[in-house]
N, C-alpha and C positions, 0 to 999 in steps of 0.2 A: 472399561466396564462393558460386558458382554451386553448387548442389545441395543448399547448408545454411540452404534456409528462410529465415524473416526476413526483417524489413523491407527488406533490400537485395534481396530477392526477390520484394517484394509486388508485387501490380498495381495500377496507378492506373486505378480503375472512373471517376472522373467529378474534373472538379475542375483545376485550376493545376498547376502543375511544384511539387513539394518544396522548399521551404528545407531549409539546412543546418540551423536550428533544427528545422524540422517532423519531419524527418528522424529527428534526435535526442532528441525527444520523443514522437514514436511508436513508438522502439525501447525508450524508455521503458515506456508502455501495456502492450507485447506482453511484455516483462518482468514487467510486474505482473500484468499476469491470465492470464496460462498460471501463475502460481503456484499457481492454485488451479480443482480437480477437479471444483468443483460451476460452477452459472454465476456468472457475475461480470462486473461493469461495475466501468470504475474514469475518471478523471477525472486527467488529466497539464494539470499546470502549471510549466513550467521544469525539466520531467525532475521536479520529485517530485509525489507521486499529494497533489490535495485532494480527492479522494473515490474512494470506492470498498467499494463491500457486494457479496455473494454472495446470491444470491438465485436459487431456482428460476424463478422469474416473474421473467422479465424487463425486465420494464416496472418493475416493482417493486424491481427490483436497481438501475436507471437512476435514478429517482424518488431514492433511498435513499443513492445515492452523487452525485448533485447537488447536494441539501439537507447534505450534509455540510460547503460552503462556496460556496453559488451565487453569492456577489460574484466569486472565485476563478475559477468554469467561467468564466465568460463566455473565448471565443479560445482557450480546453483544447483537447485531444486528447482523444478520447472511445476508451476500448476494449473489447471483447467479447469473450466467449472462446466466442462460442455465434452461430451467426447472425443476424443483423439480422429482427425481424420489424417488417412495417410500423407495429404498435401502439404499440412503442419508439420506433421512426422519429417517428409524428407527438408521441411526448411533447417531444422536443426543440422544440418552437414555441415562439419569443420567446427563444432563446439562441442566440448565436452563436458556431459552433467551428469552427476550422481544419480539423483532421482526424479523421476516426473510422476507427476497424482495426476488423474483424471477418474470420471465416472463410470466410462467406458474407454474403449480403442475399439476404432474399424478394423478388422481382421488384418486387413494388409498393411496399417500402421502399425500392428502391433508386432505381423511379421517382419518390419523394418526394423523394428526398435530391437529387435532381439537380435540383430547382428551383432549387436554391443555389447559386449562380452561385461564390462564390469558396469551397465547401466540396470538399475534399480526399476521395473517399472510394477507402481502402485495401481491397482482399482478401488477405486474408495464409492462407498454406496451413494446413488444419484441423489438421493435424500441428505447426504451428508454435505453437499459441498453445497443447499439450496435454505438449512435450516439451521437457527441456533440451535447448540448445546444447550441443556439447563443443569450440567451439573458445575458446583462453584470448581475457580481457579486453585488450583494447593501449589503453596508453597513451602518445602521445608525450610527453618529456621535451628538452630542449636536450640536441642530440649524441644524442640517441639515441632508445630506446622500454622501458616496461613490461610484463612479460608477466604475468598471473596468471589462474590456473583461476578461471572465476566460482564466486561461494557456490551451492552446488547448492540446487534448490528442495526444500524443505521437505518432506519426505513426512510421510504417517502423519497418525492421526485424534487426539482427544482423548482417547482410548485408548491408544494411542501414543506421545504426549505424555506421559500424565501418569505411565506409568512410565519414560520417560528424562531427566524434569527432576525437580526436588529441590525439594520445600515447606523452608523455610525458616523458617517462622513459626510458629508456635503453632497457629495457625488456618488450615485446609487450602483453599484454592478450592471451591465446588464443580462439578459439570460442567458449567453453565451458565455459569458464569465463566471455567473450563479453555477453553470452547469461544471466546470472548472471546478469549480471551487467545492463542490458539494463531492467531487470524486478526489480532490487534493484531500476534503476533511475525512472520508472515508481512511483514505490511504493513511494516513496518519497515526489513524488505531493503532496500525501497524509494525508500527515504526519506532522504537526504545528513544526514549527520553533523553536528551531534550530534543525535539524531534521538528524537520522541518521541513516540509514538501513541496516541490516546485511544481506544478503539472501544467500541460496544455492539450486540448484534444482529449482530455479524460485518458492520457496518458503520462507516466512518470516523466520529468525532464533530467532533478537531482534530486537528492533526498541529503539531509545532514541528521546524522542518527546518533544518537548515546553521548553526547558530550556535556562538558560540567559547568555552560551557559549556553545560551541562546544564539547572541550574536557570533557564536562561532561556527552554529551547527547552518546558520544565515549564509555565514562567509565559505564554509565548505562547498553547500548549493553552488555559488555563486563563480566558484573557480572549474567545479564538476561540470556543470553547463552550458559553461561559455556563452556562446551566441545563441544556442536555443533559448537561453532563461527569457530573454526580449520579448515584452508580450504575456509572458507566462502568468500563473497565480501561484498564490504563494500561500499556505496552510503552515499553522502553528498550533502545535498540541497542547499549549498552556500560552498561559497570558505573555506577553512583551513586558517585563519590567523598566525597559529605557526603551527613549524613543530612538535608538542607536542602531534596529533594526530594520527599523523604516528607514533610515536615512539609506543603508547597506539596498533594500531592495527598492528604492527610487533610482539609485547609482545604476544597479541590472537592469533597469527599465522593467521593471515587474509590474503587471496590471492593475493586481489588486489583492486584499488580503482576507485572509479569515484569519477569526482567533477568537479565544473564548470570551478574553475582556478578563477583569475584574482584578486587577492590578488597583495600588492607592495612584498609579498614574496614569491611568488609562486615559485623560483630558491630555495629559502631553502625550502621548500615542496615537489620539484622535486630530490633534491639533497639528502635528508631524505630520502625518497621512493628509490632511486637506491641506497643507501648505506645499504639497506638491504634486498634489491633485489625484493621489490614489485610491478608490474608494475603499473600503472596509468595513464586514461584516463581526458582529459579535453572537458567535452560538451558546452561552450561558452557561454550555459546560465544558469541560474540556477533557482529552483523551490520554493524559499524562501514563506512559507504559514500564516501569521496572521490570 
């Protein structure tokens, strides 16, 4: 819609015509890192994000959300919520990706990028990657269409957070983990159902995306991993219906958890989580994404 931003309004600075997929994977990116205030580089693969960290240095935000599954990047979408500086630009050498979104590019990043004969590169308006959309989600259906307001982005700090979610456990987060946690629940928006985010450093670790339970999209995380999950937190985009997933992320050594709560078993969830000392948070609602 002409005047409301977004990738159907970006510019194509360099690069090939759009696929429908590319398309739909870059409205992806731009959803995910206008989520968040600070800078942020994130990593789209088939619309959901395998990387993505915040990070004032951006090179270092780039670097951080790569390493979170570099087999993965390879033909990603790359996005930015900050301009392209050339230093970012040359860290991309020896990956190859379809398209990157940013607000801007510094001239000489932009001149690098364009060595890349089949790279896509988007400008999308500074406003766009900093402000929700207000127009609803559509979905076509046979015979007709879906209409629903997107999930609004996530306001508020780890301050914010931690007086409108609900400790749950015995043992309370602390702000270092809140802070974890509050960028695992963000990320999660993100992420197709049933969805399940590992992060550390307000950076992605694994992510278990689209799967038809829980404890599977757990167990994906958990193999994805490996040795960084240790430590890490752990974000769930709907409730834990068994307590089979705490068992799974007590195994990883997982810190702590979010989740929305409100399962009829949520006392055995609760009571799983303090019998092995993890603490866990409940946010009241949850980001459940088809």
């Amino acid at each position: 819609m002409p005047g409301m931003g977004g990738i159907a309004n970006a510019q194509l600075l360099h690069g090939p015509a759009l696929s429908y997929n590319n398309i739909l994977d870059a409205d992806a990116a731009l959803k995910a890192v206008r989520e968040f205030s600070g800078g942020a580089c994130c990593v789209i693969k088939h619309t959901n994000p395998c990387g993505l960290s915040m990070h004032e240095n951006q090179t270092e935000a780039y670097t951080r959300a790569f390493n979170g599954d570099p087999k993965s990047a390879y033909g990603g979408i790359l996005g930015f919520n900050r301009t392209l500086t050339f230093e970012t630009a040359k860290a991309f050498k020896g990956t190859f990706y379809e398209v990157i979104i940013a607000p801007d590019y510094e001239q000489e990043a932009l001149d690098h990028l364009k060595k890349r004969e089949k790279l896509r590169v988007l400008r999308i308006p500074e406003a766009a990657t900093q402000v929700a959309f207000s127009q609803p989600d559509v979905r076509t259906i046979t015979g007709g269409a879906l209409l629903q307001q997107p999930n609004p982005i996530i306001i508020g700090d780890v301050e914010t957070a931690t007086k409108n979610w609900k400790v749950v456990t015995k043992v309370a987060p602390t702000p270092e983990q809140m802070r974890d946690l509050l960028f695992a629940w963000r990320v999660s928006k993100h992420v197709k159902s049933n969805a399940i985010v590992v992060a550390h450093e307000e950076t992605i670790v694994a992510i278990g995306a689209g799967q038809p339970n829980r404890v599977q999209s757990v167990h994906i995380c958990m193999r994805v991993g490996g040795d960084k999950v240790k430590g890490s937190v752990l974000a769930s985009d709907a409730f834990f219906p068994f307590a089979d997933s705490i068992d799974t992320a007590h195994e990883a050594q997982i810190s702590c958890i979010v989740q929305p709560g409100g399962s009829i078993r949520d006392q055995e969830v609760i009571d799983a989580a303090d019998k092995v000392g993890i603490p866990m948070v409940f946010t009241g609602n949850r980001n459940f994404l088809h």
